[in-house]
C-alpha positions in Angstrom: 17.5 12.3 -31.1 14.3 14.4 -31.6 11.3 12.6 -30.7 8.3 13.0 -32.8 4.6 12.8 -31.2 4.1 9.1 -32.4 7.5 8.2 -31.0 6.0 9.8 -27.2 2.3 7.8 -28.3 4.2 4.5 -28.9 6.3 5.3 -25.4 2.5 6.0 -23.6 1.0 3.3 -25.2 3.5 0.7 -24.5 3.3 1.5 -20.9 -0.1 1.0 -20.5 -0.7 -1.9 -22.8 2.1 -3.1 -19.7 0.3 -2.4 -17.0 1.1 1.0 -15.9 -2.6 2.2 -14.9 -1.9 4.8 -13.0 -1.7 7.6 -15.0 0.5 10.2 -12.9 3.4 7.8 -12.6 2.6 7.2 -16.6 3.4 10.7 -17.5 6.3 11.2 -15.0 7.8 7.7 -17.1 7.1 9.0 -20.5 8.9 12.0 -19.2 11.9 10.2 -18.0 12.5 7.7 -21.2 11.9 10.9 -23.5 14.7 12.7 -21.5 16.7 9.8 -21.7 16.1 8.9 -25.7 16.4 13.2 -25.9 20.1 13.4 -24.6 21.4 10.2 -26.7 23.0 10.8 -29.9 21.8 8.0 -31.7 18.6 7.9 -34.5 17.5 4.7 -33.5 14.6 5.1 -31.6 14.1 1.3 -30.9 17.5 0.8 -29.8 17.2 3.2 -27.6 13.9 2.8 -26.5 15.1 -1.0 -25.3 18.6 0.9 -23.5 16.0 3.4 -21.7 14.2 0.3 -20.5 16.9 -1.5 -19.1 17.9 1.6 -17.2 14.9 2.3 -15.8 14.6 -0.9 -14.6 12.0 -2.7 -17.3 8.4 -3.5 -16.9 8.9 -5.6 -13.7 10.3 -2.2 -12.2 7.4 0.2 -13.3 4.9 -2.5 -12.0 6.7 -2.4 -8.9 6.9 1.8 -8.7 2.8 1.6 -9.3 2.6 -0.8 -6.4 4.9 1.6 -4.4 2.7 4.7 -5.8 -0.8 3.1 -4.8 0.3 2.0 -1.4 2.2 5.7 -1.0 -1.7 6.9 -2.0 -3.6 4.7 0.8 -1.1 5.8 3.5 -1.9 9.9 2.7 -5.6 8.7 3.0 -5.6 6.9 5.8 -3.1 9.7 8.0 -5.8 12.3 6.2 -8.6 9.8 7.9 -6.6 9.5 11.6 -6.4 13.6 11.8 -9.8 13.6 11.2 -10.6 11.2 13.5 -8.7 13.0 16.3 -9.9 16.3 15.2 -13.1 15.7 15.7 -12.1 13.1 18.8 -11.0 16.5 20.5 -14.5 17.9 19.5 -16.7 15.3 21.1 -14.0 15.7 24.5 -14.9 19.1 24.4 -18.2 18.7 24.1 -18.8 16.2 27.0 -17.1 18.5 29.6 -19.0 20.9 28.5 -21.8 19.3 28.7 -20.8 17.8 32.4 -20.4 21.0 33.7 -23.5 22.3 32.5 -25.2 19.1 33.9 -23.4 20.2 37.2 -24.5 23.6 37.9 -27.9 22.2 36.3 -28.2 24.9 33.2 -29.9 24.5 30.6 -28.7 22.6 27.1 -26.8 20.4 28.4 -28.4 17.2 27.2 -28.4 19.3 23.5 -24.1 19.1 24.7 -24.8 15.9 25.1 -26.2 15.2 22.1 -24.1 17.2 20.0 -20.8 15.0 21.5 -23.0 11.5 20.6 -24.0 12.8 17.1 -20.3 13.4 16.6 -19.2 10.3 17.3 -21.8 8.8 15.8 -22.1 10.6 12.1 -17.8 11.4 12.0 -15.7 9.3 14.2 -17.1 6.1 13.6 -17.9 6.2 10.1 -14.0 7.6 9.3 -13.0 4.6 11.5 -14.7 2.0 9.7 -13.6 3.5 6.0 -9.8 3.7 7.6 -10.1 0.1 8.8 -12.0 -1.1 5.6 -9.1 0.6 2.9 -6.3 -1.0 5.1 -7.8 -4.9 4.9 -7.6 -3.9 1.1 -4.6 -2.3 1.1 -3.4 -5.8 2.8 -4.7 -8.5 0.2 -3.5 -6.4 -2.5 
């Protein structure tokens, strides 16, 4: 069956009126029933419309794949977060030898090595600590 722009409007629209918000994993469904409703040889689009819905699983399923899709999303952003964190972790370590050894042989700028390694953990670290923690309580009573 060929599938006319209203038919892929009613498919788009009947996904979202269902819940489907997020709006890559729309698409990559509208793709998927069209492909489906595509390859069959009937002309009943409502028909089989309802078949490509049983076999992708109904609107229970495609709630649960955007549940699977948004917790997917929080895990990338929290991993992207804990690099950061020990990226710049491995800056501030840096920093304090450095500034230790300067303090040592008594040069100058060390306290400025000092301060650098405190403004670091200060202005980075802990703010990309509290954001990691704060989208993971979310993530949990969602």
């Amino acid at each position: 069956m060929e599938l006319s722009e209203k038919h892929i409007a009613f498919i788009e629209n009947s996904l979202s009126l269902y819940g489907v918000d997020n709006k890559d994993l729309r698409e990559d469904l509208v793709d998927h029933i069209c492909t489906y409703i595509e390859s069959q040889d009937s002309d009943d689009f409502n028909i089989l419309y309802q078949q490509a819905l049983h076999k992708f699983g109904g609107y229970a399923s495609f709630q649960n794949l955007q549940l699977e899709t948004s917790h997917q999303k929080i895990a990338k952003q929290i991993i992207t977060v804990n690099k950061l964190k020990f990226s710049f972790g491995f800056i501030v370590i840096a920093l304090l030898i450095v500034s230790l050894v300067f303090q040592m042989m008594q040069w100058p700028y060390a306290n400025a090595w000092l301060l650098g390694a405190i403004l670091i953990s200060v202005l980075v670290i802990l703010p990309a600590h509290f954001y990691a923690n704060y989208k993971k309580s979310i993530h949990k009573y969602s």
